[in-house]
VMD Tcl script that builds the backbone (N, CA, C; Angstrom):
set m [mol new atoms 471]
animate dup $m
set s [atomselect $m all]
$s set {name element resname resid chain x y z} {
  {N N UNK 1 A 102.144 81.797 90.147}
  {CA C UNK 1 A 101.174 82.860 90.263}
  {C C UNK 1 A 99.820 82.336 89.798}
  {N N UNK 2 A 99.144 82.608 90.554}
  {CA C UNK 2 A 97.333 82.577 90.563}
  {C C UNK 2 A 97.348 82.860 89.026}
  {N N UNK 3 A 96.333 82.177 88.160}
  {CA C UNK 3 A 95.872 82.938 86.905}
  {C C UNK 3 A 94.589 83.691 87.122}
  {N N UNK 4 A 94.612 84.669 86.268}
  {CA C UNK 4 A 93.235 85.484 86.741}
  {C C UNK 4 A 91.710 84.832 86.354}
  {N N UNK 5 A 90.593 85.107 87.100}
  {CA C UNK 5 A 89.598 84.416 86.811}
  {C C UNK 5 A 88.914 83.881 88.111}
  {N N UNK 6 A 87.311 83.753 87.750}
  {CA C UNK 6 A 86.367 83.258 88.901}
  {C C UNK 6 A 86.997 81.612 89.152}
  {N N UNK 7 A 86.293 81.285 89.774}
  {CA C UNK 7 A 86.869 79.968 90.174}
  {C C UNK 7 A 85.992 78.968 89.021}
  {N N UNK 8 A 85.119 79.232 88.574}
  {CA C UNK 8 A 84.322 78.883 87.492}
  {C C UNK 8 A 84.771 78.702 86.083}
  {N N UNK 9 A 85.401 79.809 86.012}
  {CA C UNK 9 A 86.325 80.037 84.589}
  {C C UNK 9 A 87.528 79.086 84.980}
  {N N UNK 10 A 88.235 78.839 85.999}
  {CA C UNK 10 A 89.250 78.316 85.922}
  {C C UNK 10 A 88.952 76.679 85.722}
  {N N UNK 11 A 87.766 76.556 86.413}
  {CA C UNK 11 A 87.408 75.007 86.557}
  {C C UNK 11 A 86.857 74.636 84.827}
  {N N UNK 12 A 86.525 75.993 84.287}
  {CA C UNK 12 A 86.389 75.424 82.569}
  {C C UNK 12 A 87.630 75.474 81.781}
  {N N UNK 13 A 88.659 76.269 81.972}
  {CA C UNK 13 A 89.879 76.047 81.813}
  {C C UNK 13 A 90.359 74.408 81.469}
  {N N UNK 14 A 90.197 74.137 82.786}
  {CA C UNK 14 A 91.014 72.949 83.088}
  {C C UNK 14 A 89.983 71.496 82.568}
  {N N UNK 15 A 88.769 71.873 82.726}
  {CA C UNK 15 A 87.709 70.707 81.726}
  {C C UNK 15 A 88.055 71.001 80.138}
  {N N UNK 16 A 88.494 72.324 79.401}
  {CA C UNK 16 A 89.133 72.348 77.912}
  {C C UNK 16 A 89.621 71.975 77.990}
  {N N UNK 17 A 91.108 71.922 79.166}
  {CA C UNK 17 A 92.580 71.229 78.383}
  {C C UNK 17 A 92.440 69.919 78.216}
  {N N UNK 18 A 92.058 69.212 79.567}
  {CA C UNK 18 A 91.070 67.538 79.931}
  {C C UNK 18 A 90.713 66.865 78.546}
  {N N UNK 19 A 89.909 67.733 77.411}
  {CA C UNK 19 A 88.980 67.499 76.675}
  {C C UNK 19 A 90.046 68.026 75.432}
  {N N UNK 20 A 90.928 68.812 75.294}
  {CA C UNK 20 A 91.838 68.554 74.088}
  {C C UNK 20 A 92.820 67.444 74.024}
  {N N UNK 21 A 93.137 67.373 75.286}
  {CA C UNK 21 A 94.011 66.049 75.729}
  {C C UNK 21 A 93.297 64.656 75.302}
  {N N UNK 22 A 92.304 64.560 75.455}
  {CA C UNK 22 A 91.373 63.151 74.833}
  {C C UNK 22 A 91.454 63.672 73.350}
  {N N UNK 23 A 91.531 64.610 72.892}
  {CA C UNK 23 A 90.984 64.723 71.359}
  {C C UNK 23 A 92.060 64.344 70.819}
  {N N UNK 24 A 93.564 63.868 71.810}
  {CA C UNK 24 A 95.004 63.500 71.001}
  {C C UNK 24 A 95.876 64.325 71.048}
  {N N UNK 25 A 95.807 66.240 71.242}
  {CA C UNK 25 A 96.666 66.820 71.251}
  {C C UNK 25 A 97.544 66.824 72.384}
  {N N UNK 26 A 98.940 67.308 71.808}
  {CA C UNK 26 A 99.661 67.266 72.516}
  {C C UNK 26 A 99.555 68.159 74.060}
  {N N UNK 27 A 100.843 68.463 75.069}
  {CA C UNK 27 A 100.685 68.651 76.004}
  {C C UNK 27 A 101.158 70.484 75.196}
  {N N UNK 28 A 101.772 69.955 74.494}
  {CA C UNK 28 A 102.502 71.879 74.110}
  {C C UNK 28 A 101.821 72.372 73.540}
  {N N UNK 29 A 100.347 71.917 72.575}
  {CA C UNK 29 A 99.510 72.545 71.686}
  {C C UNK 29 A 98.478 73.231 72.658}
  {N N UNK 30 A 98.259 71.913 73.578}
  {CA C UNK 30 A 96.988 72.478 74.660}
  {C C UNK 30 A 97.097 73.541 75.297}
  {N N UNK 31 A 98.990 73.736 75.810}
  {CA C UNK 31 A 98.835 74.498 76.494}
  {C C UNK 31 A 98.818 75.968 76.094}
  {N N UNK 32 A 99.301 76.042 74.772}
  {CA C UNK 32 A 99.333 77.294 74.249}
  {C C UNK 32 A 97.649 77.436 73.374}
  {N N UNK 33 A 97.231 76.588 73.556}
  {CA C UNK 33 A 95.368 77.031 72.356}
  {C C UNK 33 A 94.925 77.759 74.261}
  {N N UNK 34 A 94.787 77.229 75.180}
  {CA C UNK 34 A 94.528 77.956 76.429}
  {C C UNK 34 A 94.917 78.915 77.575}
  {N N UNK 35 A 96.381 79.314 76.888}
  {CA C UNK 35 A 96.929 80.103 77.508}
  {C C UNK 35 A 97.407 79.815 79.021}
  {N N UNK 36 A 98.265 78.365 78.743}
  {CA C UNK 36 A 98.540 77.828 80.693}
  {C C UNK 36 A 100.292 77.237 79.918}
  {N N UNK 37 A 100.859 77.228 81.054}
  {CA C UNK 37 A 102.546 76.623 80.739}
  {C C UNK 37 A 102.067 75.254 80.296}
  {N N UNK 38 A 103.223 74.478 80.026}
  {CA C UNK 38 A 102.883 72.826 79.300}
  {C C UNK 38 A 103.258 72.328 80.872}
  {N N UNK 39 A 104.010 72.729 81.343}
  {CA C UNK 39 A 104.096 71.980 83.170}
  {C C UNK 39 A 102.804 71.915 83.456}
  {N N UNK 40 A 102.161 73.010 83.264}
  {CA C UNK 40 A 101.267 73.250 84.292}
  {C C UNK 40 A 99.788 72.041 83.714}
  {N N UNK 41 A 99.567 71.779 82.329}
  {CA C UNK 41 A 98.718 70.972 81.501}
  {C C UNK 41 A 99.253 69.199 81.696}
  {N N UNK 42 A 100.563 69.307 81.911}
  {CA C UNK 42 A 100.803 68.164 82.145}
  {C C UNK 42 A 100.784 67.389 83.861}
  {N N UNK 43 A 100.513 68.733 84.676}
  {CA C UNK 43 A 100.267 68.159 85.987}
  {C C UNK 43 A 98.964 68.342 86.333}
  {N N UNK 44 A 97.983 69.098 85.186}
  {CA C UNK 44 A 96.608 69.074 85.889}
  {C C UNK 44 A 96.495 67.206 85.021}
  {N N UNK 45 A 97.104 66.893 83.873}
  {CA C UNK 45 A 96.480 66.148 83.597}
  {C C UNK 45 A 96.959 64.603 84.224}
  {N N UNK 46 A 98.320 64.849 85.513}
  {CA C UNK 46 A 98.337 63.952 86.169}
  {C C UNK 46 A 97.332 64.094 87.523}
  {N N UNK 47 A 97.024 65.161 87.784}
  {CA C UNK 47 A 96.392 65.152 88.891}
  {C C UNK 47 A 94.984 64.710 88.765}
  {N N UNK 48 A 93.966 64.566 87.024}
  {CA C UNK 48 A 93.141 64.262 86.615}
  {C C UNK 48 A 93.280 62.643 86.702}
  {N N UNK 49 A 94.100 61.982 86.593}
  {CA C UNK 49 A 94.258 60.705 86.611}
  {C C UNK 49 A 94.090 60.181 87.480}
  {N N UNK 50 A 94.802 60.569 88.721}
  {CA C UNK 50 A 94.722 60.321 90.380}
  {C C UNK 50 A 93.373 60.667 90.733}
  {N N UNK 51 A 92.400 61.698 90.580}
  {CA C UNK 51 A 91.218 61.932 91.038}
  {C C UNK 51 A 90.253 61.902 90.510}
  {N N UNK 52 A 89.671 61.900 89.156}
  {CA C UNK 52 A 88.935 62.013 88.117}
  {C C UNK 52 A 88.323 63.209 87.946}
  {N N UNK 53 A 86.928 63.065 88.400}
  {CA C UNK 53 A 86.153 64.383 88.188}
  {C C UNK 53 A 86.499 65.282 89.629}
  {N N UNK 54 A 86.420 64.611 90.626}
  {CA C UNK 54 A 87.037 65.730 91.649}
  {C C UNK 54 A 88.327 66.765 91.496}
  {N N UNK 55 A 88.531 66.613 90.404}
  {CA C UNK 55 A 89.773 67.276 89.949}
  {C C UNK 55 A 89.254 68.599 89.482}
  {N N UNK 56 A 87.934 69.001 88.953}
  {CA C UNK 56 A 87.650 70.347 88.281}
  {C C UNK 56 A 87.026 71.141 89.154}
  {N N UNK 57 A 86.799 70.208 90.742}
  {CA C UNK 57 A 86.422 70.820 91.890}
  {C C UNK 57 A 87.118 72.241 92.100}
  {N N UNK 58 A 86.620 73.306 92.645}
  {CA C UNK 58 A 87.368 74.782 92.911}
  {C C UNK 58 A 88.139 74.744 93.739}
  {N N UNK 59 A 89.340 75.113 93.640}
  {CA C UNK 59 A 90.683 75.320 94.082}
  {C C UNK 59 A 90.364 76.469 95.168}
  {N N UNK 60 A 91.216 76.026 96.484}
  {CA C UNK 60 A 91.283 77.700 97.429}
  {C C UNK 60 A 92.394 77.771 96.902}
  {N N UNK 61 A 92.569 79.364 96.700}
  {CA C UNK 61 A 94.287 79.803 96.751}
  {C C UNK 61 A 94.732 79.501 97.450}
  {N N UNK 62 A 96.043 79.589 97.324}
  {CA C UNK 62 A 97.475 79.450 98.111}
  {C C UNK 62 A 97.483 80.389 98.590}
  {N N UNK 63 A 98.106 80.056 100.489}
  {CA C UNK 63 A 98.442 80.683 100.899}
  {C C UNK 63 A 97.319 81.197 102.091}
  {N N UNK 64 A 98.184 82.463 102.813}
  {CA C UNK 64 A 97.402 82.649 104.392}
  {C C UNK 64 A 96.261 82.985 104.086}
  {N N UNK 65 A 95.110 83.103 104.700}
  {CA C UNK 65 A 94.374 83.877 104.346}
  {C C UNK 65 A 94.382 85.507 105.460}
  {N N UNK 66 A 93.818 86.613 104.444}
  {CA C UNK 66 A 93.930 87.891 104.930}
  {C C UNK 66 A 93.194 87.875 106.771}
  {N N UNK 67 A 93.781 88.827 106.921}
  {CA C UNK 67 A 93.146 89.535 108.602}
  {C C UNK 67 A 92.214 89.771 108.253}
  {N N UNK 68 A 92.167 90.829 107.651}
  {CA C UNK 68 A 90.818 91.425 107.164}
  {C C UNK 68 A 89.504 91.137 106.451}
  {N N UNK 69 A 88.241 90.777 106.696}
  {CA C UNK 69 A 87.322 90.291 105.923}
  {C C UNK 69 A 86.670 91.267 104.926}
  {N N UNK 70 A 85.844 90.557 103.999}
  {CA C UNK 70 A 85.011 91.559 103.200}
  {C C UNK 70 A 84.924 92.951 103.694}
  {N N UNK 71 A 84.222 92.840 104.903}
  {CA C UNK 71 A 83.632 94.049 105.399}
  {C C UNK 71 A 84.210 94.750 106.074}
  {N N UNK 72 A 85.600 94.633 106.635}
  {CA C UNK 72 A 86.373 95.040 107.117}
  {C C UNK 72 A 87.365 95.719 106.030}
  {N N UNK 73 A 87.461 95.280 104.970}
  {CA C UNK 73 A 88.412 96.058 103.978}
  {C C UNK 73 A 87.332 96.585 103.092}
  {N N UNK 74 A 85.936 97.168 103.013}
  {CA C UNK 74 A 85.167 97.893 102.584}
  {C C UNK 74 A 85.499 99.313 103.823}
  {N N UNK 75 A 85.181 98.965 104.995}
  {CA C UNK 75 A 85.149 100.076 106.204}
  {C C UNK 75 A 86.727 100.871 105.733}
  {N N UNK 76 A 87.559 99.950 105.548}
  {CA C UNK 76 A 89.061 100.674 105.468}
  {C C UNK 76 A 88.957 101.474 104.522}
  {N N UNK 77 A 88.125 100.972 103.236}
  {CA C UNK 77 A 88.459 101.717 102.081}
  {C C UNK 77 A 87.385 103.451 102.211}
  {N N UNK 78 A 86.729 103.152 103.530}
  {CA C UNK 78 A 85.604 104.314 103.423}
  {C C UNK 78 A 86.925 105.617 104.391}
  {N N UNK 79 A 87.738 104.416 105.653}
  {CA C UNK 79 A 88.113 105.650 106.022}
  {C C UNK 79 A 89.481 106.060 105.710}
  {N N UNK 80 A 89.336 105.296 104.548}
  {CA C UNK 80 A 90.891 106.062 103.611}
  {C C UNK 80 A 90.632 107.179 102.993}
  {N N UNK 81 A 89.048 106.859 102.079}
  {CA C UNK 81 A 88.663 107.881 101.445}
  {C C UNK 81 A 88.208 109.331 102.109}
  {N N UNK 82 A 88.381 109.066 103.365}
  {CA C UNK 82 A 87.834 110.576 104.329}
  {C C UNK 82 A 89.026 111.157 104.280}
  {N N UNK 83 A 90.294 110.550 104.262}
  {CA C UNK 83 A 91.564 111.320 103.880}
  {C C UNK 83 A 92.277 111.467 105.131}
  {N N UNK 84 A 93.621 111.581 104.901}
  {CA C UNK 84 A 94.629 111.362 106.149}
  {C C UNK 84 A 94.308 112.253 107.085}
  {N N UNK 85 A 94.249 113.728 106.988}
  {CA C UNK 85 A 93.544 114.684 107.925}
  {C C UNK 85 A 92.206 114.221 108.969}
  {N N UNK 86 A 91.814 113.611 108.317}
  {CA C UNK 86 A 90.804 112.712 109.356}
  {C C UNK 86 A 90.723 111.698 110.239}
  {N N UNK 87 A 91.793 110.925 109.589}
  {CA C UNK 87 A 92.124 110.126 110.442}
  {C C UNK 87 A 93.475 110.620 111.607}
  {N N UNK 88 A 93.746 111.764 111.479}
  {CA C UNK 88 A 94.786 112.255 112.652}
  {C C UNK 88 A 95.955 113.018 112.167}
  {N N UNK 89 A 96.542 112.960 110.768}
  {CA C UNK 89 A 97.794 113.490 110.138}
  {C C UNK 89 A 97.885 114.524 109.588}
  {N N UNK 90 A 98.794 115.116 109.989}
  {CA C UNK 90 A 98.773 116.336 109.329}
  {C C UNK 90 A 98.601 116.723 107.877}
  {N N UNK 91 A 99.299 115.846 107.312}
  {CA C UNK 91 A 99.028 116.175 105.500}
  {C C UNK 91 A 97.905 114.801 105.084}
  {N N UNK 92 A 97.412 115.691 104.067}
  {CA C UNK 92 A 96.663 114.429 102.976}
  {C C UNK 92 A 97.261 113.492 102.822}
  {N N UNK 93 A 98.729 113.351 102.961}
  {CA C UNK 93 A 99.574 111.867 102.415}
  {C C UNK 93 A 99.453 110.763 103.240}
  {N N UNK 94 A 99.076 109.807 101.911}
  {CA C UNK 94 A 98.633 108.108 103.113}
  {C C UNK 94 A 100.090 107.186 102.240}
  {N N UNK 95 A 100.921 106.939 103.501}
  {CA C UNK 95 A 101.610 106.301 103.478}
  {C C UNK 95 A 101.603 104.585 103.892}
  {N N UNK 96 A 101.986 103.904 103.509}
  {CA C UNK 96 A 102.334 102.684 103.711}
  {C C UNK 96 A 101.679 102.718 105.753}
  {N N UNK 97 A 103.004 103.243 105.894}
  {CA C UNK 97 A 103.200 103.292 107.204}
  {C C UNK 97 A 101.435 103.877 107.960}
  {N N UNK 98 A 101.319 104.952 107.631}
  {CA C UNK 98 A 99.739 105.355 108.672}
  {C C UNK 98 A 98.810 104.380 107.832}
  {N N UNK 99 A 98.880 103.603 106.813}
  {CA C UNK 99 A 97.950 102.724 106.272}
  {C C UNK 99 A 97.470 101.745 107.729}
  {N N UNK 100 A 98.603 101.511 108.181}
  {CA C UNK 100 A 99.122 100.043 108.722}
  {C C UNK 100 A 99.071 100.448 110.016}
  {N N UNK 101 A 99.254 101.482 110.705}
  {CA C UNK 101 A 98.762 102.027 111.788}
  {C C UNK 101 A 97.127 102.539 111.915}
  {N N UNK 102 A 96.171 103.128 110.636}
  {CA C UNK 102 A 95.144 102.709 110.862}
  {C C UNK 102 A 94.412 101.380 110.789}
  {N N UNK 103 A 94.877 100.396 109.985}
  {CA C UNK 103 A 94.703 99.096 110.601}
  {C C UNK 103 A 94.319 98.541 111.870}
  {N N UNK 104 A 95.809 98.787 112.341}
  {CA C UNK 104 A 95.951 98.746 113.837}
  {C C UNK 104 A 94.991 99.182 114.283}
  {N N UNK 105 A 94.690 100.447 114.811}
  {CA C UNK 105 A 93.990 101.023 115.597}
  {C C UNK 105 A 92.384 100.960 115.254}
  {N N UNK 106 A 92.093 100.514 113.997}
  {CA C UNK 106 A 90.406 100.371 114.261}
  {C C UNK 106 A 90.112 98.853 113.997}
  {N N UNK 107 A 91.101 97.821 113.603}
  {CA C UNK 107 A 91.204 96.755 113.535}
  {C C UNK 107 A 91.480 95.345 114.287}
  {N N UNK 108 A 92.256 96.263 115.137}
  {CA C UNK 108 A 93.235 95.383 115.946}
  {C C UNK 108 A 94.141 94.473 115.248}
  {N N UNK 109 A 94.711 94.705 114.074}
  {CA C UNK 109 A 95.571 93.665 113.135}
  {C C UNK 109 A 96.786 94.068 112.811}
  {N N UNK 110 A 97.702 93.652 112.907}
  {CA C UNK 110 A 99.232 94.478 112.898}
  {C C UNK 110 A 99.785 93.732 111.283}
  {N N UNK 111 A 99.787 94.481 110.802}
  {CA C UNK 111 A 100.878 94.324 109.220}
  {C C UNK 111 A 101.809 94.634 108.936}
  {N N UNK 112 A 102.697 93.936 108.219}
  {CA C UNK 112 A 104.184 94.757 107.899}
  {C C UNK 112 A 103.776 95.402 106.566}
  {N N UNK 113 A 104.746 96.537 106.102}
  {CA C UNK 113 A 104.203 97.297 105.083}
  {C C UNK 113 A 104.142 96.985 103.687}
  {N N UNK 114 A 104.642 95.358 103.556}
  {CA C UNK 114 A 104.823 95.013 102.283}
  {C C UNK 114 A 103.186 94.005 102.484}
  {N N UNK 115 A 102.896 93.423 102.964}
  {CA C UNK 115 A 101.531 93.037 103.395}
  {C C UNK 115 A 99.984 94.384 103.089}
  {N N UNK 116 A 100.451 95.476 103.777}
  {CA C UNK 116 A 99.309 96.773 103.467}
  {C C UNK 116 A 99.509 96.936 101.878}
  {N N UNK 117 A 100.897 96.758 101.393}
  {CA C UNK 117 A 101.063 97.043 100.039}
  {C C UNK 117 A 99.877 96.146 99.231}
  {N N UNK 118 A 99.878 94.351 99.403}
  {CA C UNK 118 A 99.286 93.902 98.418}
  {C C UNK 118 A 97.550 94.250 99.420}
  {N N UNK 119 A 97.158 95.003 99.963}
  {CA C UNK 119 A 95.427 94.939 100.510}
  {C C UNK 119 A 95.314 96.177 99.428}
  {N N UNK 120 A 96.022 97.032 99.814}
  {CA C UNK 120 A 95.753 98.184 98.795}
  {C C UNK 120 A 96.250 97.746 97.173}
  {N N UNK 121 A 96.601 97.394 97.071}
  {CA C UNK 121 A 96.349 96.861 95.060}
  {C C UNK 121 A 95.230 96.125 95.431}
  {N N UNK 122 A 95.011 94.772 96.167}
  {CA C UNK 122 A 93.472 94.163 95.914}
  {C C UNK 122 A 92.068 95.096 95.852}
  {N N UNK 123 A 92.464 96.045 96.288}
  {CA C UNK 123 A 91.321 97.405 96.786}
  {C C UNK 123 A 91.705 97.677 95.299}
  {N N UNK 124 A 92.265 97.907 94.805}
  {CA C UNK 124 A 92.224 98.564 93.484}
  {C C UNK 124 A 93.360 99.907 93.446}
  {N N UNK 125 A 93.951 100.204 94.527}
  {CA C UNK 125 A 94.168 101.476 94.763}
  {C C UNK 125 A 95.940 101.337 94.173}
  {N N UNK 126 A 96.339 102.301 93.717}
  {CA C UNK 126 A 98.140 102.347 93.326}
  {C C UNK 126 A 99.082 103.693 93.748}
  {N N UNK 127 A 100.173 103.504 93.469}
  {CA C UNK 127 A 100.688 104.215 94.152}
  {C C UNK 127 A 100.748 106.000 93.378}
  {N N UNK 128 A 100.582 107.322 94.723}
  {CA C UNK 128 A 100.228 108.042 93.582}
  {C C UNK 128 A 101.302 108.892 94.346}
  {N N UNK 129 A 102.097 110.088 93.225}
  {CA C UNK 129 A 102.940 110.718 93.714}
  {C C UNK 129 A 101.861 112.232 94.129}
  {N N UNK 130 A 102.061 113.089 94.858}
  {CA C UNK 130 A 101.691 114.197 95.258}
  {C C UNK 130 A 102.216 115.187 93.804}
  {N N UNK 131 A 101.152 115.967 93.546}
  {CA C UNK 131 A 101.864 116.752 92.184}
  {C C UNK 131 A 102.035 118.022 93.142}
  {N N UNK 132 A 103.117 118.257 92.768}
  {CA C UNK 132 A 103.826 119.932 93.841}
  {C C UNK 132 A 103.429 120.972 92.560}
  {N N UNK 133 A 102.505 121.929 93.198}
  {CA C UNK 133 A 102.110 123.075 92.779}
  {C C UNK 133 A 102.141 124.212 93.648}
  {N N UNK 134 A 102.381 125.181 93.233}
  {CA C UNK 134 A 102.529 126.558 94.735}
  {C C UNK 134 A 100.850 126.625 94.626}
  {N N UNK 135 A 100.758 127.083 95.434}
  {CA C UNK 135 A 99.782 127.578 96.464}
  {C C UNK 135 A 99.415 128.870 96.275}
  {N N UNK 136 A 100.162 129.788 95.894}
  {CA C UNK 136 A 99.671 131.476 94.794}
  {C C UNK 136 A 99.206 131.213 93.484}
  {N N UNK 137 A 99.872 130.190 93.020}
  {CA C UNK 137 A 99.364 129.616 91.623}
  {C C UNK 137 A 97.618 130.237 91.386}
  {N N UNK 138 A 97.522 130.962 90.315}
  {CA C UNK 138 A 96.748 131.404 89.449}
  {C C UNK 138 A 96.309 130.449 88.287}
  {N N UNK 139 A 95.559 130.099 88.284}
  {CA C UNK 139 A 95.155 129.172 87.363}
  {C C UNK 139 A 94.526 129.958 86.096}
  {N N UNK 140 A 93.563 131.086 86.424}
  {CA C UNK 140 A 92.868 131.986 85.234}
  {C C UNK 140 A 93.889 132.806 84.677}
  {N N UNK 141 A 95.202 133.104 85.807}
  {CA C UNK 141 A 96.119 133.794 84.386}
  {C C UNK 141 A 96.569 133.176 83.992}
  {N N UNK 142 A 97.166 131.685 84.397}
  {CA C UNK 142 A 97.715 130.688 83.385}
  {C C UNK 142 A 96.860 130.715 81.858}
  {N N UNK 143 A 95.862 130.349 81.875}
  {CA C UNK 143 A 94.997 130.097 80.477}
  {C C UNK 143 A 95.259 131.256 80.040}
  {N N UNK 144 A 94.651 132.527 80.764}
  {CA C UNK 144 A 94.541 133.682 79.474}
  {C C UNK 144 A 96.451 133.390 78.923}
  {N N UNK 145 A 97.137 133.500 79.358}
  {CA C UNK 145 A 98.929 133.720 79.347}
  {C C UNK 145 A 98.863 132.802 78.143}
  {N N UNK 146 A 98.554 131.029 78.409}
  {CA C UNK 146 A 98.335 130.284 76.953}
  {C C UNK 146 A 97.235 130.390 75.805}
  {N N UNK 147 A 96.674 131.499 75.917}
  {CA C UNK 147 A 95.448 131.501 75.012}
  {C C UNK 147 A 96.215 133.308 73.843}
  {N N UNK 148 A 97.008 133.781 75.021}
  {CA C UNK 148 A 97.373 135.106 74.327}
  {C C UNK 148 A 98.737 135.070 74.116}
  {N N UNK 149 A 99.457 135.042 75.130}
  {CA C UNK 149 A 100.953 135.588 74.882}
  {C C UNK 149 A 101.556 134.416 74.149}
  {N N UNK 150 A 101.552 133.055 74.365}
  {CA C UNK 150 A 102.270 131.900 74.104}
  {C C UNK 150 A 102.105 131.635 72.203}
  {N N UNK 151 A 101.101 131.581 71.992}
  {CA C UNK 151 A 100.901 131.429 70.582}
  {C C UNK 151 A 102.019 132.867 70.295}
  {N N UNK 152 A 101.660 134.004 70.582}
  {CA C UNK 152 A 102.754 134.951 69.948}
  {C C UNK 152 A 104.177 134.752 70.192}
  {N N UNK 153 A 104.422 133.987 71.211}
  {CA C UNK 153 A 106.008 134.402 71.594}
  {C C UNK 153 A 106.468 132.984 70.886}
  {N N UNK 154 A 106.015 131.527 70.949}
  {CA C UNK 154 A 106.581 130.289 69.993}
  {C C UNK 154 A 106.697 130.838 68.718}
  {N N UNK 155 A 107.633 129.908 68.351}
  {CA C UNK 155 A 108.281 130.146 66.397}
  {C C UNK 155 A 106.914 129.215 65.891}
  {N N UNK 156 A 106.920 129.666 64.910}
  {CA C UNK 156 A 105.900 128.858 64.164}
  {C C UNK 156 A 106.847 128.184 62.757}
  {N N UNK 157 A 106.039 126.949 62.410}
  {CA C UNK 157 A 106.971 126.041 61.859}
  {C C UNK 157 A 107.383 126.635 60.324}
}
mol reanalyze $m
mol bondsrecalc $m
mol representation Tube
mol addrep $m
């Protein structure tokens, strides 16, 4: 797993461990004063050997890169926020599934739903349950009900 951080921070990361490693410490001290596995300190510091300074050069992540660009997963996030009713569904609920079908249709990009899963955490967004409330629900007699009757009808300690 990716560690978190600009690509900047990571490239000073890896110039500290570089630079405790010359100061003599070990591979298990370094890796715990910086917070990285000892595998992981002992293969940046073979991979430092093989390349020298091109080694603190910025890393691309691993892996595909997304369908979607910057500006294309800004537009998504505008017409998520207009809400499922807008985009065609009957209820407010945005599922996996109409995520990935509006994709589709203003994108042209087809996803499986474990794929829409990680765009929406990178968006920031998590999973939210619908809170079920009736619909007669009174909200002003709720309060007066806890402001009057409830204090009288609980035991007091």
């Amino acid at each position: 797993m990716r560690p978190t951080g600009t690509t900047k921070q990571l490239e000073q990361r890896r110039r500290k461990a570089m630079a405790l490693l010359e100061q003599g410490r070990g591979v298990r001290e370094t890796a715990r004063l910086i917070g990285a596995s000892p595998s992981a300190v002992s293969d940046w510091r073979t991979s430092y050997d093989k390349l020298g300074e091109r080694f603190f050069e910025a890393h691309n992540p691993p892996g595909r890169r997304s369908g979607l660009s910057d500006k294309q997963r800004r537009r998504l996030e505008k017409l998520l926020l207009k809400g499922a009713c807008r985009n065609g569904y009957g209820t407010e609920l945005w599922t996996l599934h109409r995520v990935a079908e509006v994709i589709e249709k203003h994108f042209g990009i087809r996803y499986e739903l474990s794929s829409v899963w990680h765009i929406l955490r990178g968006m920031g967004w998590s999973c939210q349950k619908p809170e079920r409330r009736a619909r007669e629900r009174d909200e002003e007699a709720i309060g007066t009900w806890r402001k009057k009757d409830w204090p009288r009808i609980k035991k007091s300690p």
